[in-house]
matplotlib code that plots the C-alpha trace (Angstrom):
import matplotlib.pyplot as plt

x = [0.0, 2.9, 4.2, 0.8, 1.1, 4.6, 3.8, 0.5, 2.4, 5.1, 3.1, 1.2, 4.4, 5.3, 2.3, 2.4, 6.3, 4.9, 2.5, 5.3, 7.0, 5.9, 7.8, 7.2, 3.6, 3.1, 4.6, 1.3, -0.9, -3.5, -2.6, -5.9, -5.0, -6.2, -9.9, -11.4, -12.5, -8.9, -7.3, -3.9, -4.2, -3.3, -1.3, -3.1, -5.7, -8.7, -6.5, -9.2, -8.2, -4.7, -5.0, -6.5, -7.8, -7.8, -11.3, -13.8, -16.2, -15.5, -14.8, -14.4, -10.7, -10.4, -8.4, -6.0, -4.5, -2.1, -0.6, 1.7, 1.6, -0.2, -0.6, -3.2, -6.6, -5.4, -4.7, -2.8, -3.0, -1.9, -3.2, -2.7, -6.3, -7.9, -9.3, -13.2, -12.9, -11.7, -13.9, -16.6, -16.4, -15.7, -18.9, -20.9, -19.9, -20.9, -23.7, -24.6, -23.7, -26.2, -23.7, -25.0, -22.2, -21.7, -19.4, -17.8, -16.9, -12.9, -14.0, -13.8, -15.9, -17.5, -19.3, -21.2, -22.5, -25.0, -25.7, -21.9, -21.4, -18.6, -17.7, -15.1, -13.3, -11.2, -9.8, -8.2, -5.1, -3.7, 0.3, 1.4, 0.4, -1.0, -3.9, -3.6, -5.8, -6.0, -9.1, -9.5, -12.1, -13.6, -16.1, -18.8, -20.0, -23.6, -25.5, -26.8, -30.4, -33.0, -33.1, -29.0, -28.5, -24.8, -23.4, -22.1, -18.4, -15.6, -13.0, -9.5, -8.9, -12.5, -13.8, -15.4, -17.8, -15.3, -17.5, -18.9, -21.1, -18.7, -14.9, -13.4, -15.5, -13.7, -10.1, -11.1, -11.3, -8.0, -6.5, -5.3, -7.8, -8.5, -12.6, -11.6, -11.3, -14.4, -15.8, -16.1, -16.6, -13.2, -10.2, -7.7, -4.0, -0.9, 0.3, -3.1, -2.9, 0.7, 0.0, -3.1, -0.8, 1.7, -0.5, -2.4, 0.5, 1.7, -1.5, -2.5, 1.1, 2.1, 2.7, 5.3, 8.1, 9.8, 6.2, 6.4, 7.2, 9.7, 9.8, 12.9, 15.0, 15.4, 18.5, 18.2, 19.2, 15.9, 14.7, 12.5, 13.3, 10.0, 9.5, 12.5, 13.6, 11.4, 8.2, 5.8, 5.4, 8.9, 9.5, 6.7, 7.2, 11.0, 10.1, 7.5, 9.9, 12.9, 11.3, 10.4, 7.1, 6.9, 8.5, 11.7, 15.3, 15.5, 14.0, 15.8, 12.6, 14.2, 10.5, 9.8, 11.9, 9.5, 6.8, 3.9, 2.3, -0.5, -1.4, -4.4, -4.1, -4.3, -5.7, -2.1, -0.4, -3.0, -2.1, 1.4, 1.8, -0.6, 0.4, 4.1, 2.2, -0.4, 2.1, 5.6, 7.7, 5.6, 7.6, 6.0, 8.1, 7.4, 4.1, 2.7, 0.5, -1.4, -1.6, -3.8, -6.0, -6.5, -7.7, -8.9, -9.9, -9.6, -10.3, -7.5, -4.9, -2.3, -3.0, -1.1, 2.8, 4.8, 4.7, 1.0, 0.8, 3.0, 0.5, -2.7, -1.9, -1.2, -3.8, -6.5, -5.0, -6.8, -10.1, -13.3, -10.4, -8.7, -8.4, -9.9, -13.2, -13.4, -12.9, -14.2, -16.5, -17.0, -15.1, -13.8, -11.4, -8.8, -8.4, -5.0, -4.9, -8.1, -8.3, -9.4, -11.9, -11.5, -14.1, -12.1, -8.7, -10.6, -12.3, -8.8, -6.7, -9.3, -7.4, -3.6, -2.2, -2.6, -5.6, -5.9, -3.1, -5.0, -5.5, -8.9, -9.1, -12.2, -13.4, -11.3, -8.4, -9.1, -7.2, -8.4]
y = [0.0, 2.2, 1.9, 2.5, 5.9, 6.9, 6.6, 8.9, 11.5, 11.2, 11.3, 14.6, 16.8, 15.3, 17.2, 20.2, 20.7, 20.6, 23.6, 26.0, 24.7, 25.8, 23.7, 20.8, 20.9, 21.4, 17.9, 16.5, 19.1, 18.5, 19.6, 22.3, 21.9, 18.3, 16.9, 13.5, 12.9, 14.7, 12.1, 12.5, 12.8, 10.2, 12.0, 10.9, 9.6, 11.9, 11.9, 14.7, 17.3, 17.5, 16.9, 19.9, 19.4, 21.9, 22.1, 24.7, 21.7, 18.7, 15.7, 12.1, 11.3, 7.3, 7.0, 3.8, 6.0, 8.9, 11.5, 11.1, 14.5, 17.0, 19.1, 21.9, 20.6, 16.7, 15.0, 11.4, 8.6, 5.1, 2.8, -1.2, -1.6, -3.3, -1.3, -2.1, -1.3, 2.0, 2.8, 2.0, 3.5, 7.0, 5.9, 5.1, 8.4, 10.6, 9.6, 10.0, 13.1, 13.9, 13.6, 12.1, 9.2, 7.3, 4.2, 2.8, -0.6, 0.0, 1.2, 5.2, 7.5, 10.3, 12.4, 15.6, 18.0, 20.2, 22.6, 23.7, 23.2, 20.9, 17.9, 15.7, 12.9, 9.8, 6.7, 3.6, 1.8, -1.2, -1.7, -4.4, -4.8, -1.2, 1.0, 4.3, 6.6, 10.6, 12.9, 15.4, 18.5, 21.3, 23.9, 24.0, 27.0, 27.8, 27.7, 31.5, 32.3, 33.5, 36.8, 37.5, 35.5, 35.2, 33.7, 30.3, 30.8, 27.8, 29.4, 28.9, 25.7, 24.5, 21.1, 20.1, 17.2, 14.2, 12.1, 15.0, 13.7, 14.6, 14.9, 14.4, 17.9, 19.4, 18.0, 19.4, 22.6, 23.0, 22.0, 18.1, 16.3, 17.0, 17.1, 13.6, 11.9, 12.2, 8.9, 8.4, 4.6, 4.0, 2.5, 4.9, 3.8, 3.8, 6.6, 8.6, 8.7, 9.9, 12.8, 13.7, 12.6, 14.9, 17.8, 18.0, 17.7, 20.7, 22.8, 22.4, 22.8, 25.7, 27.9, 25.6, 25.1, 21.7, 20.0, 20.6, 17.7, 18.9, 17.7, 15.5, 17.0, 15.5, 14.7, 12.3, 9.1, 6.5, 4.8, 2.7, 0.7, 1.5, 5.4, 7.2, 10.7, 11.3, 10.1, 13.0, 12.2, 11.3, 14.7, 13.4, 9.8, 10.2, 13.3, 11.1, 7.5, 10.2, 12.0, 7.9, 8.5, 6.2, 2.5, 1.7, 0.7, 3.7, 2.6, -0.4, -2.3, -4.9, -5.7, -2.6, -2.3, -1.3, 1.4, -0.1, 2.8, 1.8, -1.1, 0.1, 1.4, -1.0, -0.7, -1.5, 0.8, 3.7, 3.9, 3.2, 6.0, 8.4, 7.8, 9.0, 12.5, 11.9, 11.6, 13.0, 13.3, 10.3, 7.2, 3.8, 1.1, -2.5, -2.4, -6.0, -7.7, -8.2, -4.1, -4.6, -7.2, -5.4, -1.4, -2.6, -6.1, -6.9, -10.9, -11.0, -9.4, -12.6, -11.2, -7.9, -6.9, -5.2, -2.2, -1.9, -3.2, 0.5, 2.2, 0.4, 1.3, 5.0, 5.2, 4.4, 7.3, 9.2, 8.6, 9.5, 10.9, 7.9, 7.2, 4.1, 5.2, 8.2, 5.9, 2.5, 2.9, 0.1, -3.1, -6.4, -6.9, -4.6, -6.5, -5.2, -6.3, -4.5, -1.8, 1.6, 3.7, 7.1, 8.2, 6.6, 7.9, 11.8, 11.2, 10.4, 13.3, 15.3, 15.6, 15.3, 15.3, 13.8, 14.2, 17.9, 19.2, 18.3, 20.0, 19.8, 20.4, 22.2, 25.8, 27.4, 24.8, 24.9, 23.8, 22.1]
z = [0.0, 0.9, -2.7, -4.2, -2.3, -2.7, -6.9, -6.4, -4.9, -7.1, -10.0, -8.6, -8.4, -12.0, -13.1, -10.9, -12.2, -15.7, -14.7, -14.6, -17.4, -20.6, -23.0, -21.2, -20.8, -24.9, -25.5, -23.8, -24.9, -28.0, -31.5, -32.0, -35.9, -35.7, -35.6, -35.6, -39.0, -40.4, -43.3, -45.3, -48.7, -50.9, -54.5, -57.1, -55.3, -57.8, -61.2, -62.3, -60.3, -60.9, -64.8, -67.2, -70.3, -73.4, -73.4, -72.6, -71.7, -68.9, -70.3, -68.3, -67.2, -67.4, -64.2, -65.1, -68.4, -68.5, -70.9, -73.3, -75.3, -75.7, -79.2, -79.0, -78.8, -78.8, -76.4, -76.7, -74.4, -73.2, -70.4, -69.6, -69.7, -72.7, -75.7, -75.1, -71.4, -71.7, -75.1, -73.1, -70.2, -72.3, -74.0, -70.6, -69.0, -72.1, -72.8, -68.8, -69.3, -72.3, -74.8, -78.1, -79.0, -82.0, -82.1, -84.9, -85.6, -84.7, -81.6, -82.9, -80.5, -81.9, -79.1, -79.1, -76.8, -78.5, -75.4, -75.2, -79.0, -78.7, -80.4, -79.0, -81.0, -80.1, -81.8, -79.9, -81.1, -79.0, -79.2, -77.7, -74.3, -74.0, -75.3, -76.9, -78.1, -78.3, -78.0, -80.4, -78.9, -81.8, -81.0, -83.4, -85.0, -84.6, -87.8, -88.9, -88.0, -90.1, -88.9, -89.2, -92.7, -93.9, -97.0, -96.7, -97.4, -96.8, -94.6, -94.1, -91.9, -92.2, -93.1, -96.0, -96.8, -97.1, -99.9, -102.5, -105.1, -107.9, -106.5, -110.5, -111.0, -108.3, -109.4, -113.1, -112.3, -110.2, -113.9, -112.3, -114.5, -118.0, -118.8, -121.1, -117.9, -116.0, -116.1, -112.2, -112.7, -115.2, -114.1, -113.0, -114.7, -112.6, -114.8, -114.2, -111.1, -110.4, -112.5, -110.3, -107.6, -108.0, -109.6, -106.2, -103.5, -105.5, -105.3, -101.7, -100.1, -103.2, -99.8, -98.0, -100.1, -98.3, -99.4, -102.7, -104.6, -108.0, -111.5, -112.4, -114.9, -118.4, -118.1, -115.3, -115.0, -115.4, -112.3, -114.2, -117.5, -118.8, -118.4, -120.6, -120.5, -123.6, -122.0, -121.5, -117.7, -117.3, -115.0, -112.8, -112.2, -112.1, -109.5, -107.2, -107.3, -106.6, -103.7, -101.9, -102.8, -105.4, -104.6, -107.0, -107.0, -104.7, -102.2, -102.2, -103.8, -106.3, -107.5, -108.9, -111.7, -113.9, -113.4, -115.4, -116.5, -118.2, -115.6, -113.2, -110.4, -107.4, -103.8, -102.6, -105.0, -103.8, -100.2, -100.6, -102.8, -101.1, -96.9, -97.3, -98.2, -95.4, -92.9, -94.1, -90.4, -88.5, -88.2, -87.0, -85.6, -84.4, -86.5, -86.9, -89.0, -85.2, -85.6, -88.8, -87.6, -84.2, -86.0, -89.2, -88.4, -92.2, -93.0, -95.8, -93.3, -93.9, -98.4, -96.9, -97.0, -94.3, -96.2, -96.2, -92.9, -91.7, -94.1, -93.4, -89.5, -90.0, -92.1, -89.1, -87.3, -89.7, -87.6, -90.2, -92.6, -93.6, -96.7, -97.0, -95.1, -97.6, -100.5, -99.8, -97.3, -94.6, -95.3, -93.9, -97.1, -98.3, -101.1, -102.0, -105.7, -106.4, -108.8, -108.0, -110.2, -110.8, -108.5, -105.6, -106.2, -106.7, -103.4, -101.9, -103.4, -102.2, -98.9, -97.6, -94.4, -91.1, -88.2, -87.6, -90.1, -93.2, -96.1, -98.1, -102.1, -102.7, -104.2, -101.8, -100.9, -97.3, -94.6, -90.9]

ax = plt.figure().add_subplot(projection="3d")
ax.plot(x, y, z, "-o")
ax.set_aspect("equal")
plt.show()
């Protein structure tokens, strides 16, 4: 008992001593800035608040993806989650949000929200073991009313309607096709369609020097057995297969010794010509024919080269503007060995460039 009382008193003139003693006492005392339901914040816990978009709208963060790059208004990104998760859940949260969403078969989102005049595009790609996609965003313009009526004009940068009912019109009166060869439904030649090739490239970039494609001289050396210095298009096919546009000897392409003029134009030949002027700077590595089959989903994918494969893949970046949407429409076959009509290879050279740096061949040869 005499121990139990020695340790009370003891313990008393502990505390009394800490009564006088400033320093001391605040080790035991409270810490005011504290209350019970006080957490500590996890980083990264809520990805959307530390990560701003460059829209003037709010649009769903998938949590499990970040950031690659940035260029304006698009927005690229990867993730480990699979394709049709993450397309979905953009799709989900959209159209909870009263967006009005359209879903292609290649998993493209387009997505629209008429009160805030915005549209919002994204595509998905899956490389390797990851998924990436980018979200384009574009305000859209509000039509003219009645009372304030304006005259439709095509401005510089805008878009244009991708399938026009008459494209050869369009190309025959920037002077690349002469008024002999509108038959929309004949069977463009090889030789054809590098003029209309090279005549166009010219036209739309005629303001940016480095894009312009030039004219062989006469004196050159032939790249292809079949197309002499006195051919009348020799300054264009030796310019196109001298620039890598066109494959030859060149390009370290043994099989294309001769140029064929006067054989028609295939599917193949189309995009393998018109991509290098699509996308001039992009480079794709590691592209497989897994790439193909998992964008385009095309049944004769194993019918395909590695070249195409590169060309087929860049070609789905394109979104709405690819090439072979514009062209052929929906498809499950490419069909490589095909040949293209007239009316297909105007509606292509209707457009160069890649998504949102395109350039559009119309009245006024607008830009995006």
């Amino acid at each position: 008992m005499s121990f139990f009382r020695h340790s009370l008193v003891l313990s008393l003139l502990f505390l009394l001593g800490c009564s006088g003693n400033e320093n001391l006492a605040s080790r035991f005392a409270p810490d005011a800035s504290l209350s019970p339901n006080d957490t500590t914040a996890v980083e990264g816990a809520d990805p959307t608040t530390t990560i701003k978009l460059p829209y003037t709208v709010t649009v769903p963060i998938y949590d499990n993806a970040e950031i690659v790059k940035t260029e304006g208004k698009e927005v690229f990104w990867t993730s480990s989650d699979p394709i049709n998760v993450i397309s979905d859940y953009y799709k989900q949260q959209l159209e909870q949000k009263q967006w009005q969403v359209q879903v292609a078969e290649d998993n493209s989102l387009t997505a629209t929200n008429a009160e805030k005049n915005f549209n919002l595009t994204m595509t998905f790609t899956v490389n390797g073991n990851q998924t990436e996609y980018q979200m384009l965003g574009t305000e859209i313009t509000p039509t003219a009313t009645e009372e304030t009526p304006q005259t439709p004009q095509t401005p510089l940068n805008a878009e244009v309607e991708t399938n026009p009912e008459n494209p050869l019109a369009i190309l025959q009166q920037k002077g690349i096709v002469e008024s002999s060869a509108l038959q929309p439904q004949e069977i463009i030649t090889r030789r054809e369609f590098a003029r209309w090739l090279f005549k166009t490239n010219n036209l739309l970039y005629a303001d940016t020097v480095g894009n312009v494609i030039k004219e062989a001289s006469s004196n050159s050396q032939p790249v292809f057995s079949d197309i002499n210095n006195d051919d009348p298009d020799f300054g264009i096919i030796q310019g196109l297969a001298e620039a890598g546009i066109i494959p030859s000897r060149l390009t370290k392409d043994a099989s294309a010794s001769n140029f064929q003029p006067s054989a028609p134009l295939t599917r193949a030949d189309l995009l393998n010509w018109k991509i290098p002027l699509d996308f001039r700077r992009e480079r794709v590595d590691n592209v497989t024919i897994d790439s193909v089959r998992d964008t385009w989903g095309f049944q004769d994918v194993n019918d395909l080269s590695p070249q195409l494969w590169r060309n087929l893949y860049l070609d789905w970046q394109n979104g709405e503007n690819a090439n072979i949407r514009r062209a052929f429409g929906f498809t499950t076959l490419f069909q490589p060995q095909k040949s293209v009509s007239k009316n297909e290879a105007g509606i292509v050279l209707l457009r160069m460039g890649n998504q949102g740096d395109g350039r559009w061949l119309n009245s006024s040869d607008a830009q995006e």
